[in-house]
Backbone bond lengths (Angstrom), bond angles and torsions (degrees), N, CA, C in turn:
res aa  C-N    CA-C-N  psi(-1)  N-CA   C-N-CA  omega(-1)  CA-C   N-CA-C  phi
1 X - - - 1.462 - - 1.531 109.16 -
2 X 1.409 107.98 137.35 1.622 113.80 165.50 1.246 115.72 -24.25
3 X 1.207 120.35 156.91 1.329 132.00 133.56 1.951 123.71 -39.38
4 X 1.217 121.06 -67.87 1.267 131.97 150.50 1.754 123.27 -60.70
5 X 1.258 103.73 -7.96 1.614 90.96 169.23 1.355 118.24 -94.69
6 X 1.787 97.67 -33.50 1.877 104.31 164.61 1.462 109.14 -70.05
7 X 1.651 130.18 -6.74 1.389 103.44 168.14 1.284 121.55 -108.05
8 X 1.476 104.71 1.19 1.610 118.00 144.02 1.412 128.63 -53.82
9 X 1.546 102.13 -40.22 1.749 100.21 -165.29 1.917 104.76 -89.90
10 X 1.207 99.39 -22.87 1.602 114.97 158.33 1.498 121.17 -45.37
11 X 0.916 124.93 -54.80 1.677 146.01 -159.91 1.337 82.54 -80.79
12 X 1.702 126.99 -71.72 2.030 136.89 -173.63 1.707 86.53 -41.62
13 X 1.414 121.68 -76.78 1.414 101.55 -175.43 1.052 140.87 -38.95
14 X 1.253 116.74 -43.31 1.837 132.58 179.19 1.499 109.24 -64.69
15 X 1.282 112.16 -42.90 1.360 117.18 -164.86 2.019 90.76 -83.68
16 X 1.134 126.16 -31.08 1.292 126.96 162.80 1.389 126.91 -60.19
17 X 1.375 106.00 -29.25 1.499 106.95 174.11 1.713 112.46 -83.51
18 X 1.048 121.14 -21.53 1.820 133.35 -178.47 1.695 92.50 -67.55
19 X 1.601 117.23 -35.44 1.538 119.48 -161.83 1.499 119.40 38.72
20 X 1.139 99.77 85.76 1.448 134.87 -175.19 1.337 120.09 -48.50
21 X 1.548 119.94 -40.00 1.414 122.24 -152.74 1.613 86.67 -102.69
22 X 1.160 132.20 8.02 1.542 131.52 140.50 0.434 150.07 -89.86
23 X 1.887 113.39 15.47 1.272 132.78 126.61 1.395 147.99 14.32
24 X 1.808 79.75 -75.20 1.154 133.44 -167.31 1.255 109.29 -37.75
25 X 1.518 91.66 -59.36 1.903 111.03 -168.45 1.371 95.03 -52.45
26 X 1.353 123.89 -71.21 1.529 141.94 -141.58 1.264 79.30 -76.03
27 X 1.735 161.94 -24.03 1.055 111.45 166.06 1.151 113.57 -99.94
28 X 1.254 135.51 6.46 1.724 123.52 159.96 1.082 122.13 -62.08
29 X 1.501 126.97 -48.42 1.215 140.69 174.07 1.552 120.12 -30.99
30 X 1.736 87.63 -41.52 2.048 104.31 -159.74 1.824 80.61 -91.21
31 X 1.211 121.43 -44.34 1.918 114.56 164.60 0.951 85.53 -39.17
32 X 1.517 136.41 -132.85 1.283 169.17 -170.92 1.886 83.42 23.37
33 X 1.706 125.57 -74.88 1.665 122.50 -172.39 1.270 104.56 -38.01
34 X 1.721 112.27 -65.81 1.499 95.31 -166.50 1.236 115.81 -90.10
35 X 1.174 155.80 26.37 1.699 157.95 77.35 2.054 95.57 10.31
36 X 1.123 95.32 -85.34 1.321 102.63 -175.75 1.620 116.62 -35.53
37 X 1.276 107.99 -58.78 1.834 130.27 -175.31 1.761 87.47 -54.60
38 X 1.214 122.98 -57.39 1.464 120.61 -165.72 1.849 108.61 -68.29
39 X 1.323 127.61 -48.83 1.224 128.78 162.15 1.858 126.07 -48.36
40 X 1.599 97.97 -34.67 1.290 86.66 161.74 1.571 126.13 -92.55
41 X 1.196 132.01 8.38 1.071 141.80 136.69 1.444 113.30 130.05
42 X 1.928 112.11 25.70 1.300 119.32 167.93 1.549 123.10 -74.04
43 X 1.646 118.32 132.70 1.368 95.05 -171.09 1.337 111.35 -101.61
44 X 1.521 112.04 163.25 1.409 144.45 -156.91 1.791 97.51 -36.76
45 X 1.101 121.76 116.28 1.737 116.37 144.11 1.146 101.93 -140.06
46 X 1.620 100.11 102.94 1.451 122.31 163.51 1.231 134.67 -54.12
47 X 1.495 100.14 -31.72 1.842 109.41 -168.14 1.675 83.67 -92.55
48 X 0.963 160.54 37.01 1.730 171.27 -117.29 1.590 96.96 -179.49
49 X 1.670 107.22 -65.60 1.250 108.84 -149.08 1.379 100.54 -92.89
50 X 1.701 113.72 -15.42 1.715 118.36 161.72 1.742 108.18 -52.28
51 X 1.231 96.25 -72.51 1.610 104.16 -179.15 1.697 117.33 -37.11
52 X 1.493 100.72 -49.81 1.493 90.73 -166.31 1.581 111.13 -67.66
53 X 1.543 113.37 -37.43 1.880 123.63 -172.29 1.885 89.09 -75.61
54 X 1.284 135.49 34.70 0.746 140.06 158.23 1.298 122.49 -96.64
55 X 1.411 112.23 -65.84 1.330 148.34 157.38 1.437 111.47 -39.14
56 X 1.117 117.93 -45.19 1.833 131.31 174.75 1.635 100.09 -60.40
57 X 1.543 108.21 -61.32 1.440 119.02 -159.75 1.711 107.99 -75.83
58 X 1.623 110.20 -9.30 1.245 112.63 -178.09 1.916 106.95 -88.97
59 X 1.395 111.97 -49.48 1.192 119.51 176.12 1.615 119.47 -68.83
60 X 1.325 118.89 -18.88 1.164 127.89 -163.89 2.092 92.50 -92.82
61 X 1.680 126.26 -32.12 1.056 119.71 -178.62 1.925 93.67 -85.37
62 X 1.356 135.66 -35.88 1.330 136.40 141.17 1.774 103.59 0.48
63 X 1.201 106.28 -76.34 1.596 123.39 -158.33 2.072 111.70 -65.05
64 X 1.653 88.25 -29.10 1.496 104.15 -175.22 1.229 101.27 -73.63
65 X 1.584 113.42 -69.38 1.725 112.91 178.13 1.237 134.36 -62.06
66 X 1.396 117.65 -10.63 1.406 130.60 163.16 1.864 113.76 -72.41
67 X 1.077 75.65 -39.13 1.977 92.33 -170.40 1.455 92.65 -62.81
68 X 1.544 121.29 -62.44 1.228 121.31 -178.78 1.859 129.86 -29.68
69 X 1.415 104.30 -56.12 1.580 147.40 -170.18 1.555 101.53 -73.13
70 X 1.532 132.57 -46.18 1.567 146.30 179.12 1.518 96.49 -68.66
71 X 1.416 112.50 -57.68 1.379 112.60 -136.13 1.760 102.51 -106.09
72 X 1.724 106.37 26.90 1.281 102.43 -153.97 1.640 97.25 -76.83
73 X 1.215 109.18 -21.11 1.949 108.11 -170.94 1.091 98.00 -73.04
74 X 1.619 139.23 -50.41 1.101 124.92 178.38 1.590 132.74 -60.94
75 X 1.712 113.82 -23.97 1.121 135.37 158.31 1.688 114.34 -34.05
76 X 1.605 100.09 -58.66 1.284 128.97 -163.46 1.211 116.08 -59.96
77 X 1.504 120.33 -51.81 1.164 146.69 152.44 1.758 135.56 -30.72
78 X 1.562 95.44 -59.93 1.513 122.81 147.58 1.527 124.36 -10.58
79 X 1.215 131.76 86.01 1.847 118.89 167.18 1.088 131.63 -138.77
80 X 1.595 98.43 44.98 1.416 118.68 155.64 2.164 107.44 -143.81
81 X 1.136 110.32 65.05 1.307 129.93 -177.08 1.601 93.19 -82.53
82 X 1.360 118.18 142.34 1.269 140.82 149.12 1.218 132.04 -75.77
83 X 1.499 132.29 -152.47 1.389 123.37 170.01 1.465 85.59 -137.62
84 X 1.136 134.43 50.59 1.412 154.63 154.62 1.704 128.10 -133.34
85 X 1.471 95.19 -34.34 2.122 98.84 167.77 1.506 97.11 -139.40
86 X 1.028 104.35 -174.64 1.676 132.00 -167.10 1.459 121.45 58.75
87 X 2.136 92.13 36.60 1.473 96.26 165.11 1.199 132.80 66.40
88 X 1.333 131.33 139.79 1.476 119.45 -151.52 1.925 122.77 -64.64
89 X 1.411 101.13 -11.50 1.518 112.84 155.58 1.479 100.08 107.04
90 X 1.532 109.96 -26.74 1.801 131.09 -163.08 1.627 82.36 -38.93
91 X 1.369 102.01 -77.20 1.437 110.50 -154.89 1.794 122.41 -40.79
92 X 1.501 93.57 -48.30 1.528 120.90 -167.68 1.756 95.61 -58.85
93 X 1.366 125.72 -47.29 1.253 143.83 160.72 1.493 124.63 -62.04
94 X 1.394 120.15 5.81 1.216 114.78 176.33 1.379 116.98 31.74
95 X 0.863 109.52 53.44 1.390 124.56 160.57 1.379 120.77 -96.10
96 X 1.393 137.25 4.98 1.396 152.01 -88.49 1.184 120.75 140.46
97 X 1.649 147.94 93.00 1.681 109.15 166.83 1.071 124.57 -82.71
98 X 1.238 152.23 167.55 1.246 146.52 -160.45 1.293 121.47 -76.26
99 X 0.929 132.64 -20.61 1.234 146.72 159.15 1.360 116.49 -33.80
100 X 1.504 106.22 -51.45 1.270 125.77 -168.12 1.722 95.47 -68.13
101 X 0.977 137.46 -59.67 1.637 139.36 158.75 1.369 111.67 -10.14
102 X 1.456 115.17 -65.35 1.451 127.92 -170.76 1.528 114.19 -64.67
103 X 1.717 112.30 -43.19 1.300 126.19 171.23 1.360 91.40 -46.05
104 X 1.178 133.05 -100.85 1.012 155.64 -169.37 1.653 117.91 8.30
105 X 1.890 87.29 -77.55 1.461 111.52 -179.99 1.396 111.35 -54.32
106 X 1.557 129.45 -32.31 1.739 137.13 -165.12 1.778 88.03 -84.58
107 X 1.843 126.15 -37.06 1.203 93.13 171.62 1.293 133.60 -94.69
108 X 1.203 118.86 22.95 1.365 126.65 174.31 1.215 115.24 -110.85
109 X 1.413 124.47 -4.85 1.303 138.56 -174.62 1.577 98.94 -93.72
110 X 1.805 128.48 -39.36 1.362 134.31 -176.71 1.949 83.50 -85.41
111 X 1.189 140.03 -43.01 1.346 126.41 171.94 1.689 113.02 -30.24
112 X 1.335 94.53 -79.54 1.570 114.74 -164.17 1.915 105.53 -61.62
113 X 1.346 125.31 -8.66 1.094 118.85 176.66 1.598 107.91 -98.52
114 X 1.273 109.34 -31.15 1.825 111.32 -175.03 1.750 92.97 -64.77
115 X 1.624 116.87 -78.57 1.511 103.93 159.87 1.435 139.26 -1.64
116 X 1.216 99.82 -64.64 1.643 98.58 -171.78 1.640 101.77 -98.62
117 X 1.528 121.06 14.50 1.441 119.09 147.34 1.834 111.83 -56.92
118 X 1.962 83.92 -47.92 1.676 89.83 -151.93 1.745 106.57 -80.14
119 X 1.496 107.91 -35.78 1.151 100.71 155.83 1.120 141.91 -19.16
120 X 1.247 117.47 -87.00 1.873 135.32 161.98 0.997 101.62 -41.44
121 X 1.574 145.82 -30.34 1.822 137.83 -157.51 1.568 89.95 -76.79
122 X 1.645 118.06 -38.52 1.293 112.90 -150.55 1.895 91.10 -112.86
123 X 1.411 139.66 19.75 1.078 118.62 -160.67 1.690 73.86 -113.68
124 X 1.747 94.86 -174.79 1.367 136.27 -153.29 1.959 96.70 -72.26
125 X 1.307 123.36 -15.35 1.134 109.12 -152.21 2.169 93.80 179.93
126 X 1.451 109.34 71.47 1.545 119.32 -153.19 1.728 92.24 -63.92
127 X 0.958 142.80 -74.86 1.539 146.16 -156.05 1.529 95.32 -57.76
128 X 1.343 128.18 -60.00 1.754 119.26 172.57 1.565 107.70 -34.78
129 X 1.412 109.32 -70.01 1.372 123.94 -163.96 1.780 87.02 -45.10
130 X 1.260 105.30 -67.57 1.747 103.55 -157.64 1.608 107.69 -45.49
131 X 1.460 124.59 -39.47 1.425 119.66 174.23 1.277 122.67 -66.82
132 X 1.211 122.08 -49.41 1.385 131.46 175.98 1.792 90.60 -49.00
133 X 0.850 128.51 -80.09 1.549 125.93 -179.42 1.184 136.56 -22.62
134 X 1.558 89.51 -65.28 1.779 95.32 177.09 1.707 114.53 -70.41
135 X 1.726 105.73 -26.90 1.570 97.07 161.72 1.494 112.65 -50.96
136 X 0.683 109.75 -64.77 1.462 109.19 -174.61 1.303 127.56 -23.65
137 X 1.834 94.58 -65.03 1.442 93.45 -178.18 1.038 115.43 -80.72
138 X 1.727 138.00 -13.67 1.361 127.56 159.58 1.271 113.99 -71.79
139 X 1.312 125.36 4.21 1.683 111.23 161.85 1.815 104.71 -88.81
140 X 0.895 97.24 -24.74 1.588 102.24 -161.08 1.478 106.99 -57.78
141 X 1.913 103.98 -41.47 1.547 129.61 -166.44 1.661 95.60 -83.61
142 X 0.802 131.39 -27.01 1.736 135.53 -177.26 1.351 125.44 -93.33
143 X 1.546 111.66 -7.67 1.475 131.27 167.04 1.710 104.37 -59.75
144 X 1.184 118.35 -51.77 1.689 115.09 -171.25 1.035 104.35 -130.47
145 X 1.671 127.00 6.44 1.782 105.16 -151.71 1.791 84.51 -138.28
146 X 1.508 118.22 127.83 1.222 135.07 173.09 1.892 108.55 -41.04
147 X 1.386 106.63 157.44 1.373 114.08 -24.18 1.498 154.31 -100.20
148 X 1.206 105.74 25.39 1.126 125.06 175.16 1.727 120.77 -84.20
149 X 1.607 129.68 -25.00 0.908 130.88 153.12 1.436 112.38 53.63
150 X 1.741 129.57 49.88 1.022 144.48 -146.97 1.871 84.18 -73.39
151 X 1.039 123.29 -60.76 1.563 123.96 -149.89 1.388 93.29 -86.09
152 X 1.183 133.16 52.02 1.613 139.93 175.98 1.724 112.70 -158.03
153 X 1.430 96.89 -20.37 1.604 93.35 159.63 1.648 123.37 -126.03
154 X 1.816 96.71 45.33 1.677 87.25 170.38 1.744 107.97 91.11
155 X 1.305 118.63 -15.64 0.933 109.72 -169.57 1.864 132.58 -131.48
156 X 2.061 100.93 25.25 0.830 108.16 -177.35 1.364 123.25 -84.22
157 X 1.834 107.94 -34.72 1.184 107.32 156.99 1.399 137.92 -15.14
158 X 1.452 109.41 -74.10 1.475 123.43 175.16 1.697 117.29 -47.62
159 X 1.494 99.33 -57.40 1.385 129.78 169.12 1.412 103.99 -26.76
160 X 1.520 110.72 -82.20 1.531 120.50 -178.88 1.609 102.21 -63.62
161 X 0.826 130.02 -34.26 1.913 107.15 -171.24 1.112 97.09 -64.77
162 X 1.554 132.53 -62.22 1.517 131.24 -176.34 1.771 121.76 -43.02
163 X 1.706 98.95 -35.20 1.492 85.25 -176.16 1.962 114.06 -108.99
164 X 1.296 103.46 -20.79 1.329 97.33 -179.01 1.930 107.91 -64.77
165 X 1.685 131.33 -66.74 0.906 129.06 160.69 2.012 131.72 -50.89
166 X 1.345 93.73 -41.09 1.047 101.50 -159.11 2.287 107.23 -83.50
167 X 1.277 95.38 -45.04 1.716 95.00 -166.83 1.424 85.53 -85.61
168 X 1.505 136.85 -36.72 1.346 130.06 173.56 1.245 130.02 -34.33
169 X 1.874 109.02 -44.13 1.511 109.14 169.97 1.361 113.50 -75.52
170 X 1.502 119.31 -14.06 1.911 116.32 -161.15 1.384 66.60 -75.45
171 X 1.589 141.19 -83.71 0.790 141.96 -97.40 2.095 82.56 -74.25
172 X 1.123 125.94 -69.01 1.440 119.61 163.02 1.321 122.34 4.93
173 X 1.154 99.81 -90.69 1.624 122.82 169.05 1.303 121.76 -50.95
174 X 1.212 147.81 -8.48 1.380 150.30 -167.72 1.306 92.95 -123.33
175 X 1.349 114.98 -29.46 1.939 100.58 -178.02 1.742 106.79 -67.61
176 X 1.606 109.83 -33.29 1.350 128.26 -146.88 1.678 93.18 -102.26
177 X 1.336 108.09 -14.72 1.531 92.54 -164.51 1.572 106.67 -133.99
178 X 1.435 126.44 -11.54 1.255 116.23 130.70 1.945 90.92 105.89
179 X 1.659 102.60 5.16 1.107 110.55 -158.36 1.185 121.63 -150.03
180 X 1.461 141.46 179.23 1.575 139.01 158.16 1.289 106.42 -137.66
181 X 1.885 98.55 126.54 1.490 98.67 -178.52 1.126 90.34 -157.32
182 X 1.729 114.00 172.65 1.753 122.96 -152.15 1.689 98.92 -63.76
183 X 1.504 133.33 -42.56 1.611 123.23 -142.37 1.915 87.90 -79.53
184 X 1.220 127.59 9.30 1.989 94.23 163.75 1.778 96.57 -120.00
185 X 1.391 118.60 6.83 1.516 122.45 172.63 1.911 90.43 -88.74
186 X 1.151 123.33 -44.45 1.075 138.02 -152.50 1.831 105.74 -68.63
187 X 1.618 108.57 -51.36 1.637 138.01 159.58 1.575 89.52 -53.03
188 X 0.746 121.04 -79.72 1.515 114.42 -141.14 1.872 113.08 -62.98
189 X 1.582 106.36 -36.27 1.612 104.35 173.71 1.426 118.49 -36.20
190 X 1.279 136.98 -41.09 1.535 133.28 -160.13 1.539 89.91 -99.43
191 X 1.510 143.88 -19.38 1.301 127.42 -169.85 1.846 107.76 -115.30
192 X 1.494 111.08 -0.61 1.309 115.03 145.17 1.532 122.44 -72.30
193 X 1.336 112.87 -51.84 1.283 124.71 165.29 1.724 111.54 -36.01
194 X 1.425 111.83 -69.85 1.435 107.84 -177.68 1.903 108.21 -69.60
195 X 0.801 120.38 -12.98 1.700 135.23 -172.98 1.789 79.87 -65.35
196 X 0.981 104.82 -90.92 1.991 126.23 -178.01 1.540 98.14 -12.58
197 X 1.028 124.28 -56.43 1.530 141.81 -141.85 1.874 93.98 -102.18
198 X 0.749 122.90 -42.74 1.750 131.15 138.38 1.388 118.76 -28.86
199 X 1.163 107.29 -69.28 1.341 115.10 -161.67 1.990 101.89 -85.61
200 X 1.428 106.89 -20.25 1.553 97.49 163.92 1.336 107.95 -95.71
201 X 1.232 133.35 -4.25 1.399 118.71 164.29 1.753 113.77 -78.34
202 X 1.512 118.77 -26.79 1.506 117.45 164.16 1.128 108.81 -50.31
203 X 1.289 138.07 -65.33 1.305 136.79 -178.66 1.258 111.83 -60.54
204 X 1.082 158.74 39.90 1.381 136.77 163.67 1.598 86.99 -102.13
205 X 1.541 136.93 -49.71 1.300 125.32 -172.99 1.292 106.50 -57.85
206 X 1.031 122.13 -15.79 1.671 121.59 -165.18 1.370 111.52 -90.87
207 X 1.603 121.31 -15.29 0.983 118.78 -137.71 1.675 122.08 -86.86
208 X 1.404 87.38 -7.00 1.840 112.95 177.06 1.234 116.90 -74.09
209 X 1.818 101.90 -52.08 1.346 104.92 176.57 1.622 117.83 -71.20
210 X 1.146 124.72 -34.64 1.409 146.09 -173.84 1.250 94.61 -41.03
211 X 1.402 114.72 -76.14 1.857 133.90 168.12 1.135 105.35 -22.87
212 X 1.459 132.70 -50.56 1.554 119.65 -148.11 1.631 84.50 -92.54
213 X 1.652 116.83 -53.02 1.379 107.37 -176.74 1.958 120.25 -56.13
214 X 1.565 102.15 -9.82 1.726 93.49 -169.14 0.840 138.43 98.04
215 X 1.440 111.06 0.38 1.678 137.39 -167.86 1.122 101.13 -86.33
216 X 1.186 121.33 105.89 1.879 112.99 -173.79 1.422 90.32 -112.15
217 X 1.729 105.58 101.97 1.471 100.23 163.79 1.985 96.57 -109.94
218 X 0.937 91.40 -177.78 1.470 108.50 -171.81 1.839 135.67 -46.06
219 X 1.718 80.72 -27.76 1.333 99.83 158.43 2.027 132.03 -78.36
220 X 1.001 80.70 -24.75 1.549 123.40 -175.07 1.565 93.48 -52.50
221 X 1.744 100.99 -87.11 1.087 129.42 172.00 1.495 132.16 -43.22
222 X 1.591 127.19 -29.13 0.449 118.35 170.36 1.826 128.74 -116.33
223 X 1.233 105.75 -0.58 1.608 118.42 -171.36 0.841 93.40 125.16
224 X 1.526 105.25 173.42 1.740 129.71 159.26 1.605 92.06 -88.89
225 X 1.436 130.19 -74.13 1.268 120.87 -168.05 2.137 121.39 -47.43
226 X 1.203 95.15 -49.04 1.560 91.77 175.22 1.549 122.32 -58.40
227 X 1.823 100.28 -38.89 1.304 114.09 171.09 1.841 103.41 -45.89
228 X 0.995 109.47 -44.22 1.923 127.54 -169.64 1.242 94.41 -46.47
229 X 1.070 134.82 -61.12 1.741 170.52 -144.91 1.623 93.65 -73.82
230 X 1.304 130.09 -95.93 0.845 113.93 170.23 1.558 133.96 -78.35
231 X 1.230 109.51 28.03 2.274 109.39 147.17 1.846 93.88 -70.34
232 X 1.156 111.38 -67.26 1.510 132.46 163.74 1.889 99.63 -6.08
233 X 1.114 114.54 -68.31 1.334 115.84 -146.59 1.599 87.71 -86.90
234 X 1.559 125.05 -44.26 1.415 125.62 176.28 1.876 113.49 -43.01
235 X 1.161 100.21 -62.62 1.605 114.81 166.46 1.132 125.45 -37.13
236 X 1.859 134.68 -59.82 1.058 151.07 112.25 1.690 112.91 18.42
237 X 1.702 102.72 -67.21 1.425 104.96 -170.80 1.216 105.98 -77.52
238 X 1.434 130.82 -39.82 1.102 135.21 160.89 1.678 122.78 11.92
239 X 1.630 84.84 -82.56 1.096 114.87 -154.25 1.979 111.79 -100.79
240 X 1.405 106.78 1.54 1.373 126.37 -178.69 1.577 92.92 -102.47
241 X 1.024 133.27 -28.99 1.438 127.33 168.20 1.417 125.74 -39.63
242 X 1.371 93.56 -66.73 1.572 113.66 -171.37 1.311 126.01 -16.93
243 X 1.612 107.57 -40.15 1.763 124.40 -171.69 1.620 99.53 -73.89
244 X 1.359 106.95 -46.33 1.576 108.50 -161.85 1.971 105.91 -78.28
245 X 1.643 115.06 -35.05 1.296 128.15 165.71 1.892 104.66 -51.29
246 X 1.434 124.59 -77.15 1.246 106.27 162.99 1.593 134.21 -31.55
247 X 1.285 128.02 -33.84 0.982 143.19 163.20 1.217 149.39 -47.63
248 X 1.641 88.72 -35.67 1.513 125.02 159.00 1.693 122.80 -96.52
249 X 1.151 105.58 3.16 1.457 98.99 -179.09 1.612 122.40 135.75
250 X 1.773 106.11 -31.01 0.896 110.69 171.71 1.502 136.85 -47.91
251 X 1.642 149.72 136.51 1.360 117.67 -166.68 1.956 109.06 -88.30
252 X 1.396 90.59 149.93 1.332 88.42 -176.70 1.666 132.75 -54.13
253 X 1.825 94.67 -34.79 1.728 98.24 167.26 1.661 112.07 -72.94
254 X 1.341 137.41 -4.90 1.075 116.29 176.11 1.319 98.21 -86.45
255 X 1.338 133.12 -39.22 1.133 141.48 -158.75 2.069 117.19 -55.90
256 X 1.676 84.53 -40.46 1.249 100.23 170.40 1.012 128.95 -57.26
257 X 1.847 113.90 -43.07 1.092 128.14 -169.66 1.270 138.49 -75.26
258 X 1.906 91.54 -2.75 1.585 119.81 -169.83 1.581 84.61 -83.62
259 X 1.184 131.83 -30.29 1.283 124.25 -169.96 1.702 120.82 -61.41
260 X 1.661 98.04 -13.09 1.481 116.96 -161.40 2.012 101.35 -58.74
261 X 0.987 122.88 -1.07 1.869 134.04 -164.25 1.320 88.39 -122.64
262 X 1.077 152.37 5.29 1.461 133.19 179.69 1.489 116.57 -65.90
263 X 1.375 115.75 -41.54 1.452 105.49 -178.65 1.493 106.51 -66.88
264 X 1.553 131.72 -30.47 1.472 112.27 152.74 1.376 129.68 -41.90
265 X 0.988 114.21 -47.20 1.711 126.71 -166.54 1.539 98.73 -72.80
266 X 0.798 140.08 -24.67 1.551 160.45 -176.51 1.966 104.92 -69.90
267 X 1.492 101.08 -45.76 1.149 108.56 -178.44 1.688 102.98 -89.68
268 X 0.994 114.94 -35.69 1.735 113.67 -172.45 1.328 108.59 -59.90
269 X 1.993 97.77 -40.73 2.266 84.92 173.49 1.012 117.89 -60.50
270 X 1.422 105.34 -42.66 1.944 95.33 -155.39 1.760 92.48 -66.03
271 X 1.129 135.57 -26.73 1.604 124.89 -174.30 1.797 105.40 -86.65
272 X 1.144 114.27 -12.35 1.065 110.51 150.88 1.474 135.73 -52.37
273 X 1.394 83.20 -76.08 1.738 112.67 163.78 1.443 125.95 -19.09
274 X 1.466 93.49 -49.44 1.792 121.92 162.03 1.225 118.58 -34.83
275 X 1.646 114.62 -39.95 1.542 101.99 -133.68 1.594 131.19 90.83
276 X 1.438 112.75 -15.42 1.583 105.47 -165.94 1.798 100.59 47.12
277 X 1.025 138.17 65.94 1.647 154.73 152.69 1.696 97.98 -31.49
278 X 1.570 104.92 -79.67 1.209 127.33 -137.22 1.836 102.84 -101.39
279 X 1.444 98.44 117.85 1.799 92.75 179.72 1.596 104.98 -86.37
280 X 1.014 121.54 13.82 1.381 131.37 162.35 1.765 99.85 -55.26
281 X 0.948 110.74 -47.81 2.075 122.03 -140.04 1.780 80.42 -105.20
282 X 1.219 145.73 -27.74 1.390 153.22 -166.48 1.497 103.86 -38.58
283 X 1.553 111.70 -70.29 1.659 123.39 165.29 1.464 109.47 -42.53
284 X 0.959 141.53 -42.56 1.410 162.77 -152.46 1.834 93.34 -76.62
285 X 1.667 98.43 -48.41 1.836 98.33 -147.43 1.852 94.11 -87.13
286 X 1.665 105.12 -33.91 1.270 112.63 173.17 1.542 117.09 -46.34
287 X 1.684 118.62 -41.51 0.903 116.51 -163.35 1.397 114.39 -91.74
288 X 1.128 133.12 -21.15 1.357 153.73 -156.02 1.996 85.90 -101.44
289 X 1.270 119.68 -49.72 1.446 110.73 -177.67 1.442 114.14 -36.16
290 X 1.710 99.18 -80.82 1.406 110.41 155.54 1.716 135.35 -9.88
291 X 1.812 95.21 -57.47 1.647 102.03 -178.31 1.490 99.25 -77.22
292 X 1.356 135.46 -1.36 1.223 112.60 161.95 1.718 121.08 -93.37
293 X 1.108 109.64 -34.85 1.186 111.24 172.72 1.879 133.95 -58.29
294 X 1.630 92.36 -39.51 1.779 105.22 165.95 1.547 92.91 -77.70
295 X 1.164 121.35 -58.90 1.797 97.53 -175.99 1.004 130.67 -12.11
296 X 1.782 110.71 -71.81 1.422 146.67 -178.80 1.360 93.33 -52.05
297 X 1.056 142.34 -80.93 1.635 151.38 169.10 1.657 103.11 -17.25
298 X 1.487 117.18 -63.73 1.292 93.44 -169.22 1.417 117.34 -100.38
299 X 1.283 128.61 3.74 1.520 138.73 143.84 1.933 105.09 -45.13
300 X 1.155 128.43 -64.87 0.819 139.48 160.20 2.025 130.74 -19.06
301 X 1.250 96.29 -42.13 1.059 122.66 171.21 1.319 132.69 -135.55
302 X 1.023 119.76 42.43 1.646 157.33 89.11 1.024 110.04 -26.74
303 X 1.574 121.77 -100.31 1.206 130.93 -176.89 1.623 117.91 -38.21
304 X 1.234 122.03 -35.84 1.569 126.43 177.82 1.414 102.26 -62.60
305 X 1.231 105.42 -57.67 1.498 107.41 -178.63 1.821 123.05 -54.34
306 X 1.410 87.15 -47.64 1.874 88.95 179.47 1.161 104.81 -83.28
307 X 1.685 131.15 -25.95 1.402 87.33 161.69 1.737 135.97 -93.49
């Protein structure tokens, strides 16, 4: 291979190891805040809401290449990976040395902090903005990456539902709205909930290798079947919310609209219900997690928008 074709196929890797099209999430989510900021009657600053889904998309590829680089023994280990967990593979495949992971994550980590300096300098309310932010991205960096190593002691699950869906929209909404108030705490309960239940369905493929590497995340710890048990009870809450979220403030057509994923959720129990048995259906459960959770997300915002 060229000279320029190996620094072509370099760049396809790198940009493969960040895993790009998970993006996606992190910028709906930060839609979904300022959706919210605009419905409650904050007005439009775009060059605000550029900067901040900047800052999201910078710390959030932070979280990918770090995750990669931490979690590479357990990666390694791994041999029943999906095309949903066991990490973008770059590394595990030397396709990549690891190094290159770590580079990576430290410059997207000095990215996403210069950003969400300038962000907050110029938003509605600078010291809010700056906390809401830097939480963020120090949750983002503490999910896989020492020393706190949230998704290695049981406790990334939680970790990630709260911040990928949940601080993603404050962070939206607080740039745009200058403020904190119940309707993006209000959004986010039913898509943390399914976030959780996501993020324990990633781990069940993982969950062999995880063991041998030591990674006691939640699945780990607790079974595959019990783990089953409570996706079950997350799902459940899900959708038992809704009455008490309207109740509190939430609007009733968005509320509805969260319902728009149900015939997914429909399918996730009964494979719940199962056990997840069969690593045949594993790719299957990864992907369907996900399609319930962006569903819910963009049903959600729909309704913000139309109304």
């Amino acid at each position: 291979m060229s000279g320029a074709g190996a620094l072509r196929a370099r760049a396809v890797d790198l940009l493969a190891l960040g895993r790009p099209l998970h993006l996606l999430g992190g910028a709906l989510f930060y839609g979904l805040g300022v959706a919210a900021a605009r419905s409650a009657g904050a007005p439009p600053r775009w060059p605000l809401a550029a900067a901040g889904l900047l800052a999201v998309l910078a710390a959030q590829l932070m979280a990918h290449y770090s995750n990669d680089y931490f979690d590479l023994e357990a990666d390694r280990l791994n041999r029943t990976p999906t095309r949903w967990t066991g990490g973008s593979r770059v590394l595990v495949e030397d396709r990549l040395p690891p190094r290159a992971g770590l580079l990576a994550a430290i410059t997207c980590a000095v990215l996403a902090l210069v950003v969400a300096v300038i962000a907050a300098a110029i938003s509605p309310a600078p010291a809010l903005s700056l906390g809401v932010l830097l939480a963020a991205i120090g949750m983002a960096w503490a999910y896989s990456s020492p020393p706190l190593r949230l998704n290695w002691r049981g406790l990334g699950e939680v970790a990630g539902a709260l911040l990928i869906p949940g601080m993603t929209c404050m962070v939206g909404f607080v740039l745009q709205a200058g403020a904190i108030t119940p309707l993006p705490l209000l959004l986010a309960v039913p898509l943390c909930l399914f976030d959780f239940m996501q993020l324990l369905a990633a781990n069940v493929p993982d969950a062999e290798g995880d063991t041998l590497a030591g990674k006691h995340t939640l699945v780990v710890r607790l079974g595959r079947r019990r783990a089953a048990w409570v996706y079950l009870a997350a799902l459940a809450a899900g959708y038992a919310a809704l009455p008490l979220l309207v109740a509190g403030g939430l609007p009733w057509r968005v509320a509805l609209a969260g319902l728009g994923a149900t015939p997914i959720a429909i399918w996730l129990a009964v494979e719940a219900a199962r056990g997840w048995p069969d690593p045949a259906r594993w790719d299957a459960l990864g992907f369907w997690s996900v399609g319930l959770i962006v569903g819910t997300a963009l049903c959600q915002l729909a309704a913000l928008v139309w109304a």
